[in-house]
DOTI-731869 format. One record per residue (C-alpha): residue number from 1; residue in one letter; x, y, z. Coordinates in pm, whole numbers, plus 50000, padded with zeros to 5 digits. Last residue first. Layout:
BEGIN
NUM:A:X:Y:Z
...
//
This chain:
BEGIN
525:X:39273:31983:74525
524:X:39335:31854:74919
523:X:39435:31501:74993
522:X:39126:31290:75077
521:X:39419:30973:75149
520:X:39208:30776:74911
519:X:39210:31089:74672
518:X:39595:31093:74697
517:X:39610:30761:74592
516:X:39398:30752:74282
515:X:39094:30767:74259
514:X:38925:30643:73862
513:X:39287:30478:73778
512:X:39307:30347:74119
511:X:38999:30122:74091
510:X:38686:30213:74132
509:X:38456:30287:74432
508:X:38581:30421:74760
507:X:38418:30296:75077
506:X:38406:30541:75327
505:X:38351:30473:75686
504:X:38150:30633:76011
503:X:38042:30893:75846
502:X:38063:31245:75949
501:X:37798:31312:75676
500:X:37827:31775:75730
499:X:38147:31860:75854
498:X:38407:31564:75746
497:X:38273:31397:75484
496:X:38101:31724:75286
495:X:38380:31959:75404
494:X:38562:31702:75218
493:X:38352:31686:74895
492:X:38300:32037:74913
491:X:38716:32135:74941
490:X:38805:31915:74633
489:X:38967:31587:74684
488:X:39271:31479:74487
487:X:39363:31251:74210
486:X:39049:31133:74010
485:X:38865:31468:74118
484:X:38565:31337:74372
483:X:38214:31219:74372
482:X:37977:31203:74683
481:X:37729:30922:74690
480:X:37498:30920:75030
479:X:37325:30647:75214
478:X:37046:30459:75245
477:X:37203:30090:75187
476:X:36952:30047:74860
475:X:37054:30400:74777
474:X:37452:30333:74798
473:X:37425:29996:74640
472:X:37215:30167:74331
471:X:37458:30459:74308
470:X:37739:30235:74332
469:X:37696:30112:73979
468:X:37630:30424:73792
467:X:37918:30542:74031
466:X:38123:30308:73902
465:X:38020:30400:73502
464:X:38053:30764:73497
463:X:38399:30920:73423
462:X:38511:31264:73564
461:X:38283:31320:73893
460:X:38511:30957:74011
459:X:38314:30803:74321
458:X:38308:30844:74685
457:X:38055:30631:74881
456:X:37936:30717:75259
455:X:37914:30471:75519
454:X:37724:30394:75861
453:X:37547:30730:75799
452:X:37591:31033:76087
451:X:37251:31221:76022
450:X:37078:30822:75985
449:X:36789:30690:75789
448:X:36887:30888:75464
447:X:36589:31117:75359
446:X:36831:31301:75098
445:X:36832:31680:75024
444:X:37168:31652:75171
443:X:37311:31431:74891
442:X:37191:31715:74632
441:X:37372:31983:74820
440:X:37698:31732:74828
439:X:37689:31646:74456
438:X:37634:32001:74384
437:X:37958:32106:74542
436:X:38136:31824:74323
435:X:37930:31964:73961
434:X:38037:32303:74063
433:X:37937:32608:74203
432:X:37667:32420:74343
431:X:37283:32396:74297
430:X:36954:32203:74427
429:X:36646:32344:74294
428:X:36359:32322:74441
427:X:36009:32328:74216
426:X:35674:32319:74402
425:X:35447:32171:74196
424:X:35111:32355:73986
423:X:35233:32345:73618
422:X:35372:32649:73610
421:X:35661:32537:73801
420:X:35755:32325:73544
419:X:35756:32613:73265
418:X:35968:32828:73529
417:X:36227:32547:73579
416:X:36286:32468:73258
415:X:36272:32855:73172
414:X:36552:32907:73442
413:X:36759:32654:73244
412:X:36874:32298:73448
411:X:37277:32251:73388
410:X:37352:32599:73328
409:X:37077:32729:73546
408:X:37252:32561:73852
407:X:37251:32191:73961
406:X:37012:31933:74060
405:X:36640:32057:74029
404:X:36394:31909:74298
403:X:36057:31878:74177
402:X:35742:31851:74428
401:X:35408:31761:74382
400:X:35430:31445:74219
399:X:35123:31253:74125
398:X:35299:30958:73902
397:X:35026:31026:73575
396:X:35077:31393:73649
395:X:35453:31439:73643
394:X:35504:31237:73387
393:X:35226:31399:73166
392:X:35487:31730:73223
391:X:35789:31540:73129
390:X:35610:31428:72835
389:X:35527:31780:72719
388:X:35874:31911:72745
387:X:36022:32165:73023
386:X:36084:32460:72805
385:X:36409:32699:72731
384:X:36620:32375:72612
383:X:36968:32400:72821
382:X:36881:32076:73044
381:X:36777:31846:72795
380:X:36583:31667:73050
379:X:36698:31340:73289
378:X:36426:31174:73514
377:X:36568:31045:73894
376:X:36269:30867:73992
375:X:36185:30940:74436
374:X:36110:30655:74680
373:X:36263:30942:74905
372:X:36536:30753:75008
371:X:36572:30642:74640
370:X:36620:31009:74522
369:X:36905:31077:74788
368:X:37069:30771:74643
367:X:37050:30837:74249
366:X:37124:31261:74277
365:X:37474:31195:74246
364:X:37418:31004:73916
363:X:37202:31250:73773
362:X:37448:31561:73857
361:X:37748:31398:73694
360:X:37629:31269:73378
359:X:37585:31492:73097
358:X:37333:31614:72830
357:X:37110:31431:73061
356:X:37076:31701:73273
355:X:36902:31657:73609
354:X:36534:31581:73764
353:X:36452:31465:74083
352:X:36079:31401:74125
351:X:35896:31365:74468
350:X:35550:31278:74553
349:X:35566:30971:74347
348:X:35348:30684:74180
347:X:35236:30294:74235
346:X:35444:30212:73918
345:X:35756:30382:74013
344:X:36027:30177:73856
343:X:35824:30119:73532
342:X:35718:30457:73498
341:X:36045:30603:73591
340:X:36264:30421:73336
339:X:36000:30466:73068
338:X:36055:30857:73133
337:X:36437:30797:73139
336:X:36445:30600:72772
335:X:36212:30924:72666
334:X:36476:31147:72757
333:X:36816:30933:72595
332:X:36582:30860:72264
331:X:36285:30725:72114
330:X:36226:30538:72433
329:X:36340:30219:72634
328:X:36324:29958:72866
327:X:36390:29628:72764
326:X:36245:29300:73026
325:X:36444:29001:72980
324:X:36278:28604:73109
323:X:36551:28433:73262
322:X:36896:28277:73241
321:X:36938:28159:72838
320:X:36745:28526:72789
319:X:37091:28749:72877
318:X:37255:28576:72548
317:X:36965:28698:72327
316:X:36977:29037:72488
315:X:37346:29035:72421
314:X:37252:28925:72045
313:X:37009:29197:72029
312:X:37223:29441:72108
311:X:37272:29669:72475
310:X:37315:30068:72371
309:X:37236:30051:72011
308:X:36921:29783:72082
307:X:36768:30056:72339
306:X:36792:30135:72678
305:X:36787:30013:72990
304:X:36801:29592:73024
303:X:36583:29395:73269
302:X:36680:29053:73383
301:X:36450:28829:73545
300:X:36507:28488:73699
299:X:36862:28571:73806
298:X:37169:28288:73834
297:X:37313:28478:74118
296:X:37671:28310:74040
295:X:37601:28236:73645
294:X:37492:28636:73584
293:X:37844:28721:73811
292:X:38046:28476:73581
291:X:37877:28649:73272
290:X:37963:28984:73414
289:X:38349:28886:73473
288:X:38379:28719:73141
287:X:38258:29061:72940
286:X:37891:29029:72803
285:X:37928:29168:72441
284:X:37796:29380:72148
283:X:37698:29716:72334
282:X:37940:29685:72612
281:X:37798:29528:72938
280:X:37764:29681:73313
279:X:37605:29516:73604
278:X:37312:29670:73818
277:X:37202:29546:74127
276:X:36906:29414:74297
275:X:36757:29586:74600
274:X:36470:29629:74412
273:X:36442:29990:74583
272:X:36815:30050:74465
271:X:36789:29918:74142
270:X:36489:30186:74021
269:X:36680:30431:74230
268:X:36974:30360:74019
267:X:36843:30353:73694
266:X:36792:30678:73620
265:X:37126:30789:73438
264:X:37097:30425:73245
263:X:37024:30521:72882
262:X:37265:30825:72892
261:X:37591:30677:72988
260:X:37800:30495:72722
259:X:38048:30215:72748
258:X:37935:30041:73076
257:X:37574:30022:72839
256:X:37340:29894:73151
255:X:37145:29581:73280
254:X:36967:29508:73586
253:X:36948:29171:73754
252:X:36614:29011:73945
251:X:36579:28741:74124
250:X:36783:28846:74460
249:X:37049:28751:74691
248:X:37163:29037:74901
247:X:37373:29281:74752
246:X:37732:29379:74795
245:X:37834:29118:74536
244:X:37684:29374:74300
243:X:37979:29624:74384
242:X:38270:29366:74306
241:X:38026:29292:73932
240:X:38067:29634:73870
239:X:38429:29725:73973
238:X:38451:29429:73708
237:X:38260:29595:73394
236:X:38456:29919:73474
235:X:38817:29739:73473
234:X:39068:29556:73676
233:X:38754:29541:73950
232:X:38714:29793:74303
231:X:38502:29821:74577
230:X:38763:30041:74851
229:X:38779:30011:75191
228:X:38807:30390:75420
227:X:38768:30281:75773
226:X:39102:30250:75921
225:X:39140:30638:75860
224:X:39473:30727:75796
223:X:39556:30814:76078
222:X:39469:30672:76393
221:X:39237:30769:76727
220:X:39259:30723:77093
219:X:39025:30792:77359
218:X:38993:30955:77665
217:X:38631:30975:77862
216:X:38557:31167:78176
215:X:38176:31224:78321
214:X:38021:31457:78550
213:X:37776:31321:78782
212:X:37502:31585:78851
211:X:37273:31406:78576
210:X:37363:31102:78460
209:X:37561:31014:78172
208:X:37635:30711:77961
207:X:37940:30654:77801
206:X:38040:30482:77426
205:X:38330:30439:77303
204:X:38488:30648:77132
203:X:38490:30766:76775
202:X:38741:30802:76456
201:X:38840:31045:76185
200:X:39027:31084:75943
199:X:39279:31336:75688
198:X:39579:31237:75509
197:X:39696:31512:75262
196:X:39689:31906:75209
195:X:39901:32121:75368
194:X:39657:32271:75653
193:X:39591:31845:75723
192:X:39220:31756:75854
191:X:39204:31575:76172
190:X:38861:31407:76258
189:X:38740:31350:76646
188:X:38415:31188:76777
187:X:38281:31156:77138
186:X:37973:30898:77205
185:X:37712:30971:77408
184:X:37413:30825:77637
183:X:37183:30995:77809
182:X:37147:31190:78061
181:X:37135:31601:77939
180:X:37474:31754:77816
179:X:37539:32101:77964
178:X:37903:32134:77868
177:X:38110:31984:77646
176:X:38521:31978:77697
175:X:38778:31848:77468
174:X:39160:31797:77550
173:X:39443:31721:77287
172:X:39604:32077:77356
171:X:39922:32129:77268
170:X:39943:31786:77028
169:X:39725:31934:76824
168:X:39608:32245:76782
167:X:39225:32258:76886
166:X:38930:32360:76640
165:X:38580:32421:76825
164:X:38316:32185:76949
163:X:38103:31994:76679
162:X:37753:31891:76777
161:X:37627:31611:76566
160:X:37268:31460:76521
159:X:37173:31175:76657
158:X:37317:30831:76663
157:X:37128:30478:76611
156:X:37088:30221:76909
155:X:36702:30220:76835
154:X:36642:30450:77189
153:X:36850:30717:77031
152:X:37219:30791:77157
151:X:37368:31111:77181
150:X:37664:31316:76966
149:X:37968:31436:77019
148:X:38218:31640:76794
147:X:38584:31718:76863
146:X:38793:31901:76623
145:X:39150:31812:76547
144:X:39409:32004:76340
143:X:39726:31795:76175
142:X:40009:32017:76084
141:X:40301:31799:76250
140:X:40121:31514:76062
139:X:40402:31356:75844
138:X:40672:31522:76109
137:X:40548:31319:76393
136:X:40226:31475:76662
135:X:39994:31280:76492
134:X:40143:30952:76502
133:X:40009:30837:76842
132:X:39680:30983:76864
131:X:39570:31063:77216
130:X:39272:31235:77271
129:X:39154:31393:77603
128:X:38853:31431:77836
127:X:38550:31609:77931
126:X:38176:31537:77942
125:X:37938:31734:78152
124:X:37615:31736:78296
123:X:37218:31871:78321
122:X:36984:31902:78582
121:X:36612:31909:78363
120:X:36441:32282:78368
119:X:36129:32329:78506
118:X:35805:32455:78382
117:X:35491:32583:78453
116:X:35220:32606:78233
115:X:34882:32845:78217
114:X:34636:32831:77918
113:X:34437:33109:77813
112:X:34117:33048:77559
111:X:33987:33291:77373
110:X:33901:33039:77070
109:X:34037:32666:77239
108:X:34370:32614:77281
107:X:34550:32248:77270
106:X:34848:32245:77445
105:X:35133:31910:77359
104:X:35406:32015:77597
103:X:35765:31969:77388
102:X:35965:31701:77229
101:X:35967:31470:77489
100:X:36345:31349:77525
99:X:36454:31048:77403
98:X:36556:31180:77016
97:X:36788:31415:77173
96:X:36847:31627:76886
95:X:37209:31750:76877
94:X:37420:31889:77202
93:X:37353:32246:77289
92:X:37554:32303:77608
91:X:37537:32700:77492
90:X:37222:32737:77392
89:X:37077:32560:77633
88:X:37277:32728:77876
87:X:37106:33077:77765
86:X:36727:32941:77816
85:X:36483:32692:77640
84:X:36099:32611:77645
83:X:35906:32436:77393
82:X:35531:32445:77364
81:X:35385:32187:77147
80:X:35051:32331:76970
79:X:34699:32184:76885
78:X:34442:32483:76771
77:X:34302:32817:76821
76:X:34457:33078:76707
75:X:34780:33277:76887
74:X:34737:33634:77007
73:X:34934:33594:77316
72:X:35227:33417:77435
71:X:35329:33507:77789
70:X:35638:33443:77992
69:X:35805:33481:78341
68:X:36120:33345:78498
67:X:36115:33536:78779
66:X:36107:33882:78614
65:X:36278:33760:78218
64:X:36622:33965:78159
63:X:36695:33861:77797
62:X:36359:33813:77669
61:X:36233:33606:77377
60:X:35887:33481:77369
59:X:35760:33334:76979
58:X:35522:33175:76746
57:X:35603:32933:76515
56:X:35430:32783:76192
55:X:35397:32426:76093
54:X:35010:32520:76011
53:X:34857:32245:76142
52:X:35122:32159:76466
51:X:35123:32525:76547
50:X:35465:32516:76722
49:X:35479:32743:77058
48:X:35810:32877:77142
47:X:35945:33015:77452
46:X:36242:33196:77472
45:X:36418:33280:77842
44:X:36711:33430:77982
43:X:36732:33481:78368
42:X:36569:33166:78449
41:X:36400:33144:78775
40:X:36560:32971:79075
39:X:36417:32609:79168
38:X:36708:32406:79149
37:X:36676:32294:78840
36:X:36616:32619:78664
35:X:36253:32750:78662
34:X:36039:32865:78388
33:X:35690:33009:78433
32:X:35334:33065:78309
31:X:35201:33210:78003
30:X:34979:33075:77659
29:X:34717:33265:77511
28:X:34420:33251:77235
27:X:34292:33460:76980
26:X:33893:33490:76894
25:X:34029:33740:76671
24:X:33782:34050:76820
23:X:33974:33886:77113
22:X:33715:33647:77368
21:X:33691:33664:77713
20:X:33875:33485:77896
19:X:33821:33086:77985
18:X:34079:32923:78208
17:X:34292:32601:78156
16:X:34470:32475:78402
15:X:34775:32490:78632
14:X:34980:32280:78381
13:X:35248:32152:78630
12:X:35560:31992:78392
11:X:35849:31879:78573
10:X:36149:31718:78417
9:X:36197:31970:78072
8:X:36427:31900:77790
7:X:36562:32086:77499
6:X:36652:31939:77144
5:X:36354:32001:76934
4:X:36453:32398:77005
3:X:36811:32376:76776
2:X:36616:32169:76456
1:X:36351:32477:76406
//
């Protein structure tokens, strides 16, 4: 329950522990008090005790508590962490405070009853006002700012996001959050356009805030958003070699067909977690820019995907002159992604993603959020009514337990998902209404280090070879892939950006044949 990890308490008095007589259940109790800061009861209470074995919750909710009063009964023995939160919780909720304790560790014994008091931490505010200089002109007379804050953890990183309601800018460029604990904060704003175009976003500086000492912050902000940088080559093979100069020095290269897609759709989480990239060659050649890029990082190891008609002997040859070459492959597109995963994953999984690899989009947004998990991407024939037999040995020989579907029934059949499900994992399936809405579900299925990520990537959904590229940068950065419509952005990718990542830069791969203009600018579909 992300809301309750969020509150915090100053004064904890555990009166004590006292033995009852046992329930016919042997069941267990929990009751006390709740105070506000300065020392009146709280009006509106919920209480809620976390079984730390069983994950599940058990809860007090009352509206018009007598002096601040609560009981939890009938609850097993075991460990718990109590959490306690009222009506201006609710309402000054501000993201999970990663500083704060995150609830009173009880243990219960069978019949036992347990007696806390609690009281509330003094809480603050944090107002102030925008200024954006161009916003209010004719270009952006339609612009619409929302505010959104967020608090410090102890690593320097930033919590979740809390966003505040829409204001119509320039009439009212204020924004006011209530009930904020200490701590420190930072205030973010992002315009979106009603008629389509420009849209950004930017963040203050930070403040810290103490309790009883309300705080004022204004800020500025610019459109378009300074941010957005683009990784981009004359061609596929060079937008390649532009993202591998993104990555640390390394021994090892990895080598795809830039001409044809199914050999490499699981590559990038093998990439990403070697932190070496992938470059891009036609079936019979290296192209100039790749062969300059082999010469700069000079690689001792070079490991193709796929097969002799994807990547030829004589390239292989030609790849050998700067290291020992490793060829991955199978009978065909499937079996080339099943050898993919073995040799990426070697010490096993708990987590599969698996996608169509009848076509491309859904495998190559799924690339990053697998390698946070230290999870293979595996491509089926999606349609077929059956899971196969080597998917299923797969499974087995790398231990998963879970399988996470990308995209609807179409892409990933029921029976697929029936036949793996029958073979004792939990199957998950992650689904849009479209290949660009699917890309976002899958992205937030991802373990990514960060809720607001330092960048997110945006490739072409229509062609495949940058984000085959990107995928690997974006999952050995840990963060997300979205793709986009060559020439505009469709309404998931930017509620995506602007509601959900909120990061703090995008970097567009591909030139502007794969996005063009009015995709950098995130101009509405």
């Amino acid at each position: 329950m992300r809301l309750h990890a969020a509150l915090g308490l100053s004064l904890l008095i555990v009166v004590g522990a006292v033995p009852v007589a046992a329930s016919a259940a042997d069941t267990a109790a929990i009751s006390g008090t709740v105070i506000l800061p300065d020392g009146s009861p709280v009006g509106s209470l919920e209480v809620i005790a976390l079984d730390l074995a069983t994950g599940e919750d058990y809860h007090f909710q009352d509206e018009s508590t007598t002096g601040g009063a609560f009981q939890l009964s009938g609850l097993p023995a075991g460990s718990y962490r109590v959490r306690f939160f009222h009506s201006a919780d609710l309402e000054g909720y501000a993201g999970e405070e990663p500083w704060l304790p995150q609830g009173v560790p009880v243990v219960l014994a069978e019949g036992e009853s347990t007696t806390i008091n609690y009281q509330l931490r003094e809480r603050t505010s944090l107002t102030g006002t925008l200024s954006c200089a161009i916003c209010g002109s004719s270009d952006y007379q339609y612009a619409h700012p929302f505010f959104s804050i967020q608090a410090q953890r102890p690593d320097g990183s930033w919590g979740a996001t809390r966003v505040n309601t829409f204001f119509p800018f320039p009439v009212d460029p204020n924004f006011s959050f209530a009930s904020l604990l200490p701590g420190t904060y930072r205030v973010g704003s992002a315009f979106e356009r009603e008629l389509s175009g420009p849209w950004g976003w930017g963040y203050s500086p930070a403040v810290t805030l103490v309790a009883g000492d309300p705080g004022v912050l204004n800020f500025s902000i610019t459109l378009p958003p300074a941010g957005t940088t683009r990784l981009s080559g004359p061609d596929r093979f060079a937008t390649a070699v532009a993202i591998a100069g993104q990555f640390p020095a390394s021994d090892t290269v990895f080598i795809a067909n830039g001409l044809n897609f199914p050999d490499a759709l699981g590559a990038a989480p093998v990439a990403a977690l070697a932190g070496s990239p992938l470059l891009l060659v036609t079936p019979d050649s290296i192209p100039a820019s790749v062969m300059g890029e082999l010469t700069r990082r000079d690689p001792a190891h070079i490991v193709i995907f796929g097969g002799t008609p994807s990547v030829s002997t004589s390239v292989e040859t030609a790849l050998s002159t700067f290291g020992d070459v490793r060829r991955i492959q199978g009978a065909d597109r499937f079996a080339t992604s099943i050898e993919t995963a073995r040799f990426g994953f070697p010490d096993g999984a708990d987590i599969m993603y698996v996608a169509n690899g009848l076509n491309f989009p859904d495998a190559l947004s799924a690339g990053p959020a697998a390698a946070s998990w230290n999870a293979p991407v595996v491509i089926v024939n999606g349609p077929a009514s059956s899971a196969p037999s080597a998917l299923r040995t797969l499974i087995e020989d790398l231990g998963v337990e879970e399988v996470r579907l990308v995209g609807s029934e179409a892409s990933v059949s029921a029976g697929m998902a029936a036949s793996i499900e029958s073979w004792g994992v939990t199957v998950q399936r992650y689904a849009g209404a479209d290949r660009y809405e699917t890309s976002w579900y899958v992205n937030s299925s991802g373990n990514f280090s960060d809720s607001t990520p330092a960048r997110a990537f945006i490739a072409s959904g229509t062609t495949f070879p940058d984000a085959l590229s990107g995928g690997a940068l974006a999952g050995m950065e840990g963060v997300p892939l979205l793709i986009s419509l060559p020439s505009c952005t469709t309404s998931s990718t930017r509620s995506a950006l602007i509601y959900g990542l909120n990061p703090e830069k995008v970097t567009l791969l591909g030139s502007t044949a794969s996005l063009a203009a009015p995709a950098t600018l995130f101009t509405r579909c």
